[in-house]
Backbone bond lengths (Angstrom), bond angles and torsions (degrees), N, CA, C in turn:
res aa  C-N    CA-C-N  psi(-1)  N-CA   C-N-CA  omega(-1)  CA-C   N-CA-C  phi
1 X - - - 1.463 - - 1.529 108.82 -
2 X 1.119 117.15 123.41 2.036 123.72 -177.53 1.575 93.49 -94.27
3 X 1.604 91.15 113.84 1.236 110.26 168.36 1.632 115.35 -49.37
4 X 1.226 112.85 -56.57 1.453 127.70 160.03 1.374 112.30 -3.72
5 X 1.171 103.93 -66.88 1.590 126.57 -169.75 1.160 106.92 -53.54
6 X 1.558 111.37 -58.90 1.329 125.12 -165.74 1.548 99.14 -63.06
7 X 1.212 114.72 -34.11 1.726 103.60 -174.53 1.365 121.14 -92.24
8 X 1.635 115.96 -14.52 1.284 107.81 152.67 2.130 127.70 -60.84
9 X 2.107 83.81 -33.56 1.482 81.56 179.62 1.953 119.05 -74.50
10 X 0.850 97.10 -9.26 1.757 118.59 179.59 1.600 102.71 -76.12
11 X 1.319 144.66 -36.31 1.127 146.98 -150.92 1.685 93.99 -109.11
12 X 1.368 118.81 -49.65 1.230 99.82 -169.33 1.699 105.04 -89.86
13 X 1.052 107.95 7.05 1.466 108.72 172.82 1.784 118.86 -80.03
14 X 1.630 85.97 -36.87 1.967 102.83 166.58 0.848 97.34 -60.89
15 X 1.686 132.47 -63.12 1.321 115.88 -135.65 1.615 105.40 -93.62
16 X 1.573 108.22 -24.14 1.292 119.09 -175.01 1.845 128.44 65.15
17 X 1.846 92.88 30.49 1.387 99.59 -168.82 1.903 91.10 -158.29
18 X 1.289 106.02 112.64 1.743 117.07 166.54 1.245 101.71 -20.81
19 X 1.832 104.30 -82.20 1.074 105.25 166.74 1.066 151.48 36.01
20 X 1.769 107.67 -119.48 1.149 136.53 159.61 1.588 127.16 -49.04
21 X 1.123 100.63 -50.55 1.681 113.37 161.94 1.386 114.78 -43.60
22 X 1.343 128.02 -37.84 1.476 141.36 -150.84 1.818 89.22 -89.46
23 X 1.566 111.00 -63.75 1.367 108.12 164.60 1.338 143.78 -24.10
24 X 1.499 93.35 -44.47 1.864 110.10 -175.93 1.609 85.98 -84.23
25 X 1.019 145.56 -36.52 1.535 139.16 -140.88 1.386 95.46 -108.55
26 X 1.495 118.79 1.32 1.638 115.93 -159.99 1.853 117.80 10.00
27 X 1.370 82.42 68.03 1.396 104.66 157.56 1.466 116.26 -141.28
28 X 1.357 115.00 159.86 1.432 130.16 -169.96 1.827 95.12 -72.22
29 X 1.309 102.79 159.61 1.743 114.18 -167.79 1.643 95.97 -84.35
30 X 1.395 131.41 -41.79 1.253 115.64 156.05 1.274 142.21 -36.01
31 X 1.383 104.57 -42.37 1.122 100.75 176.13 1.807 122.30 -101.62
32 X 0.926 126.64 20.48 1.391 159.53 134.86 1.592 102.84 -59.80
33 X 1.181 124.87 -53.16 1.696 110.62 -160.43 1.354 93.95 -74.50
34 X 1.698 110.89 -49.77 1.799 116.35 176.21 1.474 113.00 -25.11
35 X 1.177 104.30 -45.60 1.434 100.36 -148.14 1.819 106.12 -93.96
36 X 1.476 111.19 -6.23 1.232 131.09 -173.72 1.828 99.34 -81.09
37 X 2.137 88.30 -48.70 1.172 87.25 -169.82 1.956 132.20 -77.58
38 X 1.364 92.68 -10.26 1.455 114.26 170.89 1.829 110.47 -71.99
39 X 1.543 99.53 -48.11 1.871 90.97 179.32 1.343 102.70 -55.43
40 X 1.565 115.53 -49.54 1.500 103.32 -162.44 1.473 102.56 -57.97
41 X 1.097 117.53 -56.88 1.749 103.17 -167.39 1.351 119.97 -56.41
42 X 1.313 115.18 -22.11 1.335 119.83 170.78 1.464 136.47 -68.15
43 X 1.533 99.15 -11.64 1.715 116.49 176.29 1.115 111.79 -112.65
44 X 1.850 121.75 -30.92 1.140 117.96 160.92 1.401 118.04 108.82
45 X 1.340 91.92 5.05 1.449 126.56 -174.00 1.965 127.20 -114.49
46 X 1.051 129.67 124.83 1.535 128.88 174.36 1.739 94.90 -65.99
47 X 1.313 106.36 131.09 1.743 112.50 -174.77 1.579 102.56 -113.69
48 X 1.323 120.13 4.96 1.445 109.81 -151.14 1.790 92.21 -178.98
49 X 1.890 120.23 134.70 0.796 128.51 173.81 1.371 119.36 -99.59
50 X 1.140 138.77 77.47 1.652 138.84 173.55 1.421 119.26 -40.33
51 X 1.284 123.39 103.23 1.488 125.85 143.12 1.920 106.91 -130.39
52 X 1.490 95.87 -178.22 1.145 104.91 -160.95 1.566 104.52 -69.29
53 X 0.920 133.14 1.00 1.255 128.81 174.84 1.739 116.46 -89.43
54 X 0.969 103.72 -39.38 1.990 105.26 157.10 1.818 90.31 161.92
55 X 1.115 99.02 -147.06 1.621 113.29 -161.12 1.866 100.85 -125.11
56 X 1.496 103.38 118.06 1.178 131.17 166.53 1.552 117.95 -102.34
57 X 1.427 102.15 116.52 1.960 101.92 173.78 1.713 110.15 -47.35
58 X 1.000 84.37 145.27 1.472 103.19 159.42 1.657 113.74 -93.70
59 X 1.723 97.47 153.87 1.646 101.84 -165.14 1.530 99.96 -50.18
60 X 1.204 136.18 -21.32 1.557 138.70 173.27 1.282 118.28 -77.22
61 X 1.619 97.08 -32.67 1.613 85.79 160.68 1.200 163.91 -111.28
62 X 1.936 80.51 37.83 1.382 107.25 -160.60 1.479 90.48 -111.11
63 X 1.128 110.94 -23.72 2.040 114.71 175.01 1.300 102.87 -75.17
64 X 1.170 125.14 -38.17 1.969 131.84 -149.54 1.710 82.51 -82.37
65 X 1.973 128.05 -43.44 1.452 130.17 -166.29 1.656 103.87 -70.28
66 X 1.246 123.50 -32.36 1.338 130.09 161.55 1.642 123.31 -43.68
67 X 0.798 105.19 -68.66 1.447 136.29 172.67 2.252 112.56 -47.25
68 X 2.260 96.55 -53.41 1.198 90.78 171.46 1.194 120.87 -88.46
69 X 1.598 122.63 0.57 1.555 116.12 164.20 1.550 127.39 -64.07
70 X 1.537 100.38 -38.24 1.717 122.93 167.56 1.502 106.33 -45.48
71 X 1.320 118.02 -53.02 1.123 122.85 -149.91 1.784 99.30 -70.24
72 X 1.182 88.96 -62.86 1.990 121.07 -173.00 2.015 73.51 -38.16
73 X 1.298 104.40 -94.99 1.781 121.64 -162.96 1.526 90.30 -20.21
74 X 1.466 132.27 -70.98 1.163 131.35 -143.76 1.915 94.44 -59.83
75 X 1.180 113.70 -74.54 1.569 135.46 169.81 1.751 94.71 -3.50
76 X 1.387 101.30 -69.75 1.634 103.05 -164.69 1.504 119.02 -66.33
77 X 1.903 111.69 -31.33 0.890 126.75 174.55 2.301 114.58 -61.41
78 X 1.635 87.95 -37.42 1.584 75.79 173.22 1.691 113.50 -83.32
79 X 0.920 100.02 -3.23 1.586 104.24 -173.60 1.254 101.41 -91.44
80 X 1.098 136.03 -20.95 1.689 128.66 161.23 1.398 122.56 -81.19
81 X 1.660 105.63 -41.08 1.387 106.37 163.65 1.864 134.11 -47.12
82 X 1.642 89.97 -57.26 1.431 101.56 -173.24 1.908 116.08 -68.26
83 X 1.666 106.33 -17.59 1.521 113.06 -171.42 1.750 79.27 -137.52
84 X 1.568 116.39 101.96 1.084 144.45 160.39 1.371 132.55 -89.46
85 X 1.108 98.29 39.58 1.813 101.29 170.66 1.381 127.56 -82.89
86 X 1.543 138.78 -120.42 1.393 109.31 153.19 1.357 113.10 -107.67
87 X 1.842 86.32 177.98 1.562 104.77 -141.64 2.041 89.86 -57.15
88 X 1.570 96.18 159.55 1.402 112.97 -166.06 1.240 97.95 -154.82
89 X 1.110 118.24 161.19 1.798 121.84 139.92 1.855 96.29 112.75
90 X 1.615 96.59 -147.80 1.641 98.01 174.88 1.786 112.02 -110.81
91 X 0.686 129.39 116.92 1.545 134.86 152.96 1.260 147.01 -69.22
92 X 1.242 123.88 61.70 1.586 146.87 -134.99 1.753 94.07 -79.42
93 X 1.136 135.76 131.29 1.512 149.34 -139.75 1.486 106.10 -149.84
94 X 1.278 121.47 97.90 1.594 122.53 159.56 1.498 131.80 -59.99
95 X 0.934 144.52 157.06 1.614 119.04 151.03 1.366 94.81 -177.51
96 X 1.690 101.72 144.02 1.735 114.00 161.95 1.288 122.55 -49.59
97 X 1.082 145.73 145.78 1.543 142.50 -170.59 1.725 96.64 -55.63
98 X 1.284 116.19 -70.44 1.623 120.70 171.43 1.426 118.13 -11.71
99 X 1.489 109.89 -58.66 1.628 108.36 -179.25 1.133 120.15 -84.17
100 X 1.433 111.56 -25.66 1.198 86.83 168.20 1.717 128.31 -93.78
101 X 1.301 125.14 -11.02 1.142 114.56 138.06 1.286 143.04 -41.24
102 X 1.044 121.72 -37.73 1.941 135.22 -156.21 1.586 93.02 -107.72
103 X 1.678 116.75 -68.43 1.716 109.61 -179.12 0.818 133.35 -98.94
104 X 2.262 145.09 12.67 0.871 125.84 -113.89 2.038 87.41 -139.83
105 X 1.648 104.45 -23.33 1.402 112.14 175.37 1.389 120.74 -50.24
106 X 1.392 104.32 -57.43 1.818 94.94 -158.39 1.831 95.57 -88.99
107 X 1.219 128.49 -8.84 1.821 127.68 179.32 1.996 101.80 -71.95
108 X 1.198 106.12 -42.87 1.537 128.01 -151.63 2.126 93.67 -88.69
109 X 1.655 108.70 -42.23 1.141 106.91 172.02 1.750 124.65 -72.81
110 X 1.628 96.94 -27.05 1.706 109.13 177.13 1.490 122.31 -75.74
111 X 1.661 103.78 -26.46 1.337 135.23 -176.36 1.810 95.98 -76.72
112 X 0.913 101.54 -41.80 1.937 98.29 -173.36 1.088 118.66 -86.26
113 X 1.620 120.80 -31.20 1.007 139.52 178.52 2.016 111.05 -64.86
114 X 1.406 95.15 -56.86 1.792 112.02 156.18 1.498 114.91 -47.42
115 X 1.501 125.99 -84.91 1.236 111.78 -178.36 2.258 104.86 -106.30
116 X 0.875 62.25 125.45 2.015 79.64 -173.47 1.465 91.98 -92.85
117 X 1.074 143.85 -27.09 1.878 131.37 167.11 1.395 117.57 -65.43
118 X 1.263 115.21 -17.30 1.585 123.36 -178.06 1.618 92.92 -81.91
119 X 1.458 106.15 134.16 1.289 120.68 173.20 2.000 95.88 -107.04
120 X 1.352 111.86 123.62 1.337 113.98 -178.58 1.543 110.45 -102.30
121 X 1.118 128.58 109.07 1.649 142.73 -178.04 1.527 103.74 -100.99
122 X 0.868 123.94 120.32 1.846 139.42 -119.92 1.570 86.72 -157.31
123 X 1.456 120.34 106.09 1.686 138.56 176.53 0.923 101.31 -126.51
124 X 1.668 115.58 122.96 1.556 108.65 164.88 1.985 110.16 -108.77
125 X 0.979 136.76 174.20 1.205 163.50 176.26 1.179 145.06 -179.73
126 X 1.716 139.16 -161.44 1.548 118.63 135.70 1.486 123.24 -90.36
127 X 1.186 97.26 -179.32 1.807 108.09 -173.76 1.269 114.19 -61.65
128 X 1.796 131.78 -21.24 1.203 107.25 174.22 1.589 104.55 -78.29
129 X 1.616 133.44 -72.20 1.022 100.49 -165.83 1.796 141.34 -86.20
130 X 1.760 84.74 31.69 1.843 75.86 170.42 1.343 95.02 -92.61
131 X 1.736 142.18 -12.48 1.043 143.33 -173.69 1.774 99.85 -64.24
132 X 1.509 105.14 -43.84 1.224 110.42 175.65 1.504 125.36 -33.84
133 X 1.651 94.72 -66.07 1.133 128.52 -147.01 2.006 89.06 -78.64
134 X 1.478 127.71 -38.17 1.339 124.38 -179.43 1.672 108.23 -60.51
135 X 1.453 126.19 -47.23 1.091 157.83 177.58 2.019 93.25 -37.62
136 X 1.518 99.95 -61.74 1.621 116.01 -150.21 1.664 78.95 -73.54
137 X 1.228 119.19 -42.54 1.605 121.99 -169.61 1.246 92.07 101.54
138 X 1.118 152.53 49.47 1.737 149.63 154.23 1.193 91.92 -98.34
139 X 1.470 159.73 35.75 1.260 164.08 148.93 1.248 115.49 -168.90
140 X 1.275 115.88 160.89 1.871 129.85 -152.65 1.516 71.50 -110.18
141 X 1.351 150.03 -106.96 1.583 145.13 -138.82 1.578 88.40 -130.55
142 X 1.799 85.43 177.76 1.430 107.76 175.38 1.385 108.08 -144.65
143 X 1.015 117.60 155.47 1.550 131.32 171.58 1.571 110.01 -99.76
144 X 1.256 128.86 97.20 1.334 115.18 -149.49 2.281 96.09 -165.53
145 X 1.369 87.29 153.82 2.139 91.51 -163.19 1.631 86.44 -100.32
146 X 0.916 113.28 99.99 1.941 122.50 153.95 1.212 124.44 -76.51
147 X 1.699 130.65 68.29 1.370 95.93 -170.95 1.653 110.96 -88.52
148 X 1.527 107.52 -174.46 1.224 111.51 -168.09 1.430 130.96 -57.25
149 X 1.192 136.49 2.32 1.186 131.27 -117.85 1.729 80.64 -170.11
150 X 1.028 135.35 26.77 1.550 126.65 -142.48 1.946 93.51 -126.84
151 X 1.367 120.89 4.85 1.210 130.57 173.44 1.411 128.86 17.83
152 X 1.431 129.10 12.18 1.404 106.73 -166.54 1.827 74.79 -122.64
153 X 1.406 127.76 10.90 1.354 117.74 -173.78 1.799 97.85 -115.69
154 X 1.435 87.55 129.49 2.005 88.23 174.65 1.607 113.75 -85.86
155 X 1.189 93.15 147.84 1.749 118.31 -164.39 1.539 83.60 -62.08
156 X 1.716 116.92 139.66 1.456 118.56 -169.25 1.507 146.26 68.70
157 X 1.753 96.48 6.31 1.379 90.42 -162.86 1.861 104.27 -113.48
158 X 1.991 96.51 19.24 1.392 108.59 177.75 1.477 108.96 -139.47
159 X 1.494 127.66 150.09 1.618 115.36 145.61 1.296 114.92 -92.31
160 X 1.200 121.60 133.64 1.989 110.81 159.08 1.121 88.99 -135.63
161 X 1.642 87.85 164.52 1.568 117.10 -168.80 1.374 88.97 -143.89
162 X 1.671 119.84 130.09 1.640 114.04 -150.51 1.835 78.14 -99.53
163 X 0.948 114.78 143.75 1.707 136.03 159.78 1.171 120.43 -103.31
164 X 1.523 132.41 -41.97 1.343 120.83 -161.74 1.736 111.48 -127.19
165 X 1.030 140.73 -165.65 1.371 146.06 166.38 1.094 99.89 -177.67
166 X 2.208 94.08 127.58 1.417 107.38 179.70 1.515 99.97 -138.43
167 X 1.346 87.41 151.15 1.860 102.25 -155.42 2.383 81.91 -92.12
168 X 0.705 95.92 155.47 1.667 108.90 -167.04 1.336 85.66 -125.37
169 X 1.156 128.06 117.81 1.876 156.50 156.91 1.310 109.77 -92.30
170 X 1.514 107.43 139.89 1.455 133.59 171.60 1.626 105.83 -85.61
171 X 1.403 114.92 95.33 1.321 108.50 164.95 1.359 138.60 -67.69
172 X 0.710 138.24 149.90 1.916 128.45 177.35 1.493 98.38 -157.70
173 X 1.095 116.67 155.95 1.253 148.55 160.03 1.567 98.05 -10.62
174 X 1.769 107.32 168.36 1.557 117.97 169.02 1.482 99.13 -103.13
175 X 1.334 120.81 114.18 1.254 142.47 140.77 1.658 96.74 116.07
176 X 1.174 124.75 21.95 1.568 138.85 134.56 1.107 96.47 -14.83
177 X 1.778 111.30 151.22 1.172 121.52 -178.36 1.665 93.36 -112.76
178 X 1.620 110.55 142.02 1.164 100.42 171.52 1.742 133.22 -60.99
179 X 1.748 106.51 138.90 1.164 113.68 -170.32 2.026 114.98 -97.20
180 X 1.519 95.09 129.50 1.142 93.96 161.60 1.759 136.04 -120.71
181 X 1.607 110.20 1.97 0.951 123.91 168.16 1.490 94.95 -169.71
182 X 1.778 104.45 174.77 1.972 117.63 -135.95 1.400 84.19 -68.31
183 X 1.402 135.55 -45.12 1.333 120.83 -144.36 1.775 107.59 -93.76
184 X 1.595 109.95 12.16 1.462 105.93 140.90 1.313 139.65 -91.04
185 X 1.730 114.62 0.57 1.097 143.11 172.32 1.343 110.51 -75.16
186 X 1.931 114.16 84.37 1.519 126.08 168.94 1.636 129.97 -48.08
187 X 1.163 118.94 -19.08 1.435 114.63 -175.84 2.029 80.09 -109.53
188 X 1.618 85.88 156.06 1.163 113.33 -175.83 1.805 110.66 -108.50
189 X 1.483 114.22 -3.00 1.233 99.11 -168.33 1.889 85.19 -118.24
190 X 1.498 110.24 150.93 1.645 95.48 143.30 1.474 123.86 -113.01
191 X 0.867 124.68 161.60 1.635 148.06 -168.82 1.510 97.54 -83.10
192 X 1.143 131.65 96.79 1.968 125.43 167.25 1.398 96.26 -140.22
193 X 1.291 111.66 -179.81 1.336 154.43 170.51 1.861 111.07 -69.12
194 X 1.051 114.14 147.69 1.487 93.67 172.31 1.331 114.52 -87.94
195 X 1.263 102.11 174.83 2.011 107.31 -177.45 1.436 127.01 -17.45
196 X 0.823 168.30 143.80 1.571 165.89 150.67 1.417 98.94 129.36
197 X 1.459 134.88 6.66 1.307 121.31 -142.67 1.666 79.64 -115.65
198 X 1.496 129.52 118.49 1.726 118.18 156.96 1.405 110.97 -57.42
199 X 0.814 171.80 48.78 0.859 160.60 153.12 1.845 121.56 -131.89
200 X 1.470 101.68 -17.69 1.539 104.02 163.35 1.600 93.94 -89.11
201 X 1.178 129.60 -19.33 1.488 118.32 -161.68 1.506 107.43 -80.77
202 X 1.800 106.00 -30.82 1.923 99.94 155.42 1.031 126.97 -69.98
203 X 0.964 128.20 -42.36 1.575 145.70 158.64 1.372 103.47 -8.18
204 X 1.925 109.74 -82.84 0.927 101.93 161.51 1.689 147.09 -60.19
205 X 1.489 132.45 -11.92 1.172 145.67 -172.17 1.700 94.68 -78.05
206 X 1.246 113.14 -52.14 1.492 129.28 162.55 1.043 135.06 -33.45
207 X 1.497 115.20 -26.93 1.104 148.78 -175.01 1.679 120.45 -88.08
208 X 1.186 81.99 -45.36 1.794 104.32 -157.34 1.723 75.22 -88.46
209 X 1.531 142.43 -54.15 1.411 125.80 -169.18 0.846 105.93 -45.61
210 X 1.551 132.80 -34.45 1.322 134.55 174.02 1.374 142.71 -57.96
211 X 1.475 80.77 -12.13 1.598 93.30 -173.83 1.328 130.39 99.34
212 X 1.639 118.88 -0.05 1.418 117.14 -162.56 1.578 94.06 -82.02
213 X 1.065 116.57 178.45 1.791 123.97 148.91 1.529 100.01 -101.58
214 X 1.412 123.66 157.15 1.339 116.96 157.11 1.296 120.05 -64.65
215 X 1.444 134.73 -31.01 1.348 105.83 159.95 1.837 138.48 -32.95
216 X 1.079 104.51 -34.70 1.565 123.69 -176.32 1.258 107.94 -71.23
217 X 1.338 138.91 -42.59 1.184 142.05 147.65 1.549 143.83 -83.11
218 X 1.570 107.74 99.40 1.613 110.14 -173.51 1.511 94.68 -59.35
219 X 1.539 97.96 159.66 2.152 114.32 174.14 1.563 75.55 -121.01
220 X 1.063 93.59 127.47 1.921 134.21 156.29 1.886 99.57 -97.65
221 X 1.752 91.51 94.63 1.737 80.30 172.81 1.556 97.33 -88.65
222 X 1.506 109.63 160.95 1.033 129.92 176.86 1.489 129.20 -143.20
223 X 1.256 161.65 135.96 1.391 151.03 -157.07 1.753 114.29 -98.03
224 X 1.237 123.37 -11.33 1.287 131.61 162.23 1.155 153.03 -119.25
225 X 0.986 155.61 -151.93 1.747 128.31 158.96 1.741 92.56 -133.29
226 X 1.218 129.12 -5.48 1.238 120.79 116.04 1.530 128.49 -1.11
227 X 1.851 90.87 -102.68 1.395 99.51 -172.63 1.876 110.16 -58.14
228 X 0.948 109.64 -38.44 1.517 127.48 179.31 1.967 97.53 -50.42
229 X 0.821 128.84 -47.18 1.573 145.27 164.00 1.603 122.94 -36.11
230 X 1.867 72.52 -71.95 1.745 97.48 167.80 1.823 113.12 -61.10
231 X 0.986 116.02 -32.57 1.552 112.19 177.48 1.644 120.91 -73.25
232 X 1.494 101.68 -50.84 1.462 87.55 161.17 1.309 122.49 -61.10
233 X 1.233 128.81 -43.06 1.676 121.61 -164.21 1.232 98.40 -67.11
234 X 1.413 133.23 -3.52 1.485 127.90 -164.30 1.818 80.22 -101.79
235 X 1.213 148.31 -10.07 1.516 126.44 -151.24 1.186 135.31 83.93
236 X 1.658 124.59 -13.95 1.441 127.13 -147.43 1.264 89.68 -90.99
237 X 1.652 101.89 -55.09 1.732 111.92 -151.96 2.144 100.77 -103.99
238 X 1.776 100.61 177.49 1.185 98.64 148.09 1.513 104.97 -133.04
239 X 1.577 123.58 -175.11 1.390 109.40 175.02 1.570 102.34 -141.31
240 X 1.172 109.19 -176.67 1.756 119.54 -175.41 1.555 71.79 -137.04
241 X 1.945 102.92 135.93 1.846 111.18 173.15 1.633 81.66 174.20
242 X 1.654 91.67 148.35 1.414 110.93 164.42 1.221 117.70 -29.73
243 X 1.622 106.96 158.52 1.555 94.67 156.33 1.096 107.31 -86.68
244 X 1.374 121.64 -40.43 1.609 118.90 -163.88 1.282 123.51 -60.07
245 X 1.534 115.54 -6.40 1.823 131.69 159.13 1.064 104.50 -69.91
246 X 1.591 123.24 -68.22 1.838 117.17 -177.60 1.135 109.45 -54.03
247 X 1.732 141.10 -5.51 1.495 117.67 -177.54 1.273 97.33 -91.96
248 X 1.550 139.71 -10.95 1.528 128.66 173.98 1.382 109.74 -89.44
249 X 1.698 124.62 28.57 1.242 143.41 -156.34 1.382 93.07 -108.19
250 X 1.762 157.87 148.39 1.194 149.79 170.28 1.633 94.13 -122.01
251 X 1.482 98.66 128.13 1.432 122.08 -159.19 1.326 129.93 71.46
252 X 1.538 115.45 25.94 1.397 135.13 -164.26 1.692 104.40 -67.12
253 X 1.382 123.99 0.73 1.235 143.55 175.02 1.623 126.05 -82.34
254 X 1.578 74.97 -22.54 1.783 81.07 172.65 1.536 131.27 -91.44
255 X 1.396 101.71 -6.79 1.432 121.83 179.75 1.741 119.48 -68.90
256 X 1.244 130.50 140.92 1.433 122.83 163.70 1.521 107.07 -72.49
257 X 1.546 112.55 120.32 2.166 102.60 177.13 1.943 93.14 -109.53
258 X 1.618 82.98 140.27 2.181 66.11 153.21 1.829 88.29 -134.76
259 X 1.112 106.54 116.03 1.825 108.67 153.82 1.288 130.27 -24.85
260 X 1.682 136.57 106.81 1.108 123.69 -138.68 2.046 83.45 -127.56
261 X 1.396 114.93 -81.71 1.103 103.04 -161.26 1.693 95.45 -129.10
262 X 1.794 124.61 -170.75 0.820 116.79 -174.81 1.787 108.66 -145.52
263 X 1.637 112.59 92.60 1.752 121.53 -167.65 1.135 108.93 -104.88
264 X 1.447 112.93 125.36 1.791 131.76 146.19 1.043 122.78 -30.41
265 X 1.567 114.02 101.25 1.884 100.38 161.18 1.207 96.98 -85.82
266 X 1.429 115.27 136.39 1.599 144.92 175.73 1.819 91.75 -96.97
267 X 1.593 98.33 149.92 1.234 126.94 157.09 1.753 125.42 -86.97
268 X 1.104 134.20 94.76 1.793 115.61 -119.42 2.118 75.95 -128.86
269 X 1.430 118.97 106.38 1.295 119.04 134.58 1.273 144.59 -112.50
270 X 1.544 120.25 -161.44 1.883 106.22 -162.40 1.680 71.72 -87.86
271 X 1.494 118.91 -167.72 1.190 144.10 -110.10 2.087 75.74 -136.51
272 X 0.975 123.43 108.04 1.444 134.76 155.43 1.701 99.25 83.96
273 X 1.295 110.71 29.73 2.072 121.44 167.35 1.540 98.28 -62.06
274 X 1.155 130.94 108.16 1.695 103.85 171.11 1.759 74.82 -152.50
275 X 1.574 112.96 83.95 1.785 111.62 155.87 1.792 98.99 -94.83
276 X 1.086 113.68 145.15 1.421 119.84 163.88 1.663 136.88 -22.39
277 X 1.452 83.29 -43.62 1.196 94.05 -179.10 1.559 122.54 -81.04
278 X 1.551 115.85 -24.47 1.477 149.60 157.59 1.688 99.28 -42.69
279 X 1.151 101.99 -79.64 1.925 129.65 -162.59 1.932 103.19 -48.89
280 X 1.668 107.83 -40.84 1.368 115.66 165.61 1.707 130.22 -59.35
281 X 1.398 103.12 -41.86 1.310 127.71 159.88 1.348 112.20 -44.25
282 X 0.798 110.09 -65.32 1.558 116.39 -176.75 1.454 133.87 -54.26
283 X 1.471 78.10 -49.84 1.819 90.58 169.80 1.691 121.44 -72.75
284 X 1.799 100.51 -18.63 1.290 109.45 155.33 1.343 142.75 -55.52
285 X 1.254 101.35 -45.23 1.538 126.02 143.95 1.181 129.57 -38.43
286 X 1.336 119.19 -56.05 1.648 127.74 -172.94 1.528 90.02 -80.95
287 X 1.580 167.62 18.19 1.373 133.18 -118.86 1.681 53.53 -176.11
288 X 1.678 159.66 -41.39 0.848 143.54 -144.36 1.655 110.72 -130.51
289 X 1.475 117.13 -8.81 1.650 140.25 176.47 1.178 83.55 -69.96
């Protein structure tokens, strides 16, 4: 299998345009289609739907792009391992939206600034599927809250090394009355992340000590802590979120908080990852906790 291939077919699959792909690859668009058009015949398979609007995978070639990201990641990953000088190459980076908002600027700017050959590829999500995604090898680590009790992860099948601690606040409304149990809690919906996210999953555990059933409480999913922000200050919703997110909040004073619990973001890789460029990271991290 020519890696080559695979990374021309990886680029125009991002970009979804000959084109453009040809640009980043400084290569001519001909020879980009060649090389598109040789994998396909070689698997036997259409990888890519042509109309005039650019190039969309096909359901095959959205399994076959799975598969050539593994490959590409793994490739670079032994190539840093086996020729260990300094850190080089790509450094593929998980993280919960939270961290990397709140801690991720001045480690990630000192880190680039230090080694400038490290290319940093920066994914945010929640903890289940970047856990996924470290697991699949479509990312080198994650920045991500495991707590103990979190069952769908097998004993051994991660290292973390905890870096951060974030205290998780009860948001409510501006001029909320303080809450001491659910049924002083005026909005009926909360503001989270969908499933995979630790932090809606205390939310709810938090909840339930309380006594609610989930019926009693609608989930308002939402994609930011932003919008999650924006919903409480509007009245509708409440939320469970760092504090250290609401302090990059302007007027974060106007909110009702009550202090709820206090979780580790762990630095979470597979089981013996140690490329150079990885091992620097880290200590970047710890050098900024």
């Amino acid at each position: 299998m020519d890696l080559a291939a695979l990374a021309v077919f990886r680029t125009v699959a991002t970009e979804q345009s000959v084109t453009r792909a040809a640009e980043l690859l400084g290569r001519v668009p001909s020879n980009v289609t060649t090389r598109i058009q040789q994998l396909e015949a070689e698997i036997g398979v259409a990888l890519f739907q042509r109309d005039r609007r650019g190039m969309a995978l096909t359901a095959e070639g959205k399994i076959y792009l799975d598969y050539a990201d593994r490959i590409l990641n793994l490739a670079d990953e032994a190539q840093q391992v086996v020729h260990p000088t300094a850190p080089r190459g790509v450094l593929r980076i998980g993280s919960m939206e939270s961290t990397a908002a709140a801690r991720l600027m001045q480690p990630l700017a000192k880190f680039n600034a230090t080694w400038p050959d490290v290319t940093i590829d920066l994914s945010t999500g929640p903890t289940r599927p970047l856990v996924e995604a470290l697991l699949a090898r479509r990312i080198d680590c994650a920045l991500v809250a495991i707590p103990d009790d979190i069952g769908w992860l097998g004993e051994g099948e991660l290292e973390t090394v905890s870096v951060y601690q974030e205290q998780l606040i009860l948001l409510l409304p501006p001029g909320h009355p303080e809450v001491e149990q659910i049924d002083d809690i005026k909005p009926r919906s909360l503001a989270a992340f969908a499933p995979g996210c630790t932090y809606r999953m205390l939310a709810e555990q938090w909840l339930t000590g309380l006594g609610t059933r989930p019926a009693q409480i609608h989930f308002q999913e939402v994609k930011s802590y932003h919008a999650m922000v924006a919903c409480t200050a509007a009245g509708s919703c409440f939320a469970i979120l760092p504090r250290s997110v609401l302090d990059l909040i302007p007027d974060a004073g106007r909110f009702t908080i009550k202090p709820l619990m206090t979780v580790d973001t762990v630095l979470a890789s597979r089981p013996g990852f140690k490329t150079p460029a990885f091992v620097e990271f880290r200590n970047m991290l710890a050098a900024f906790s």
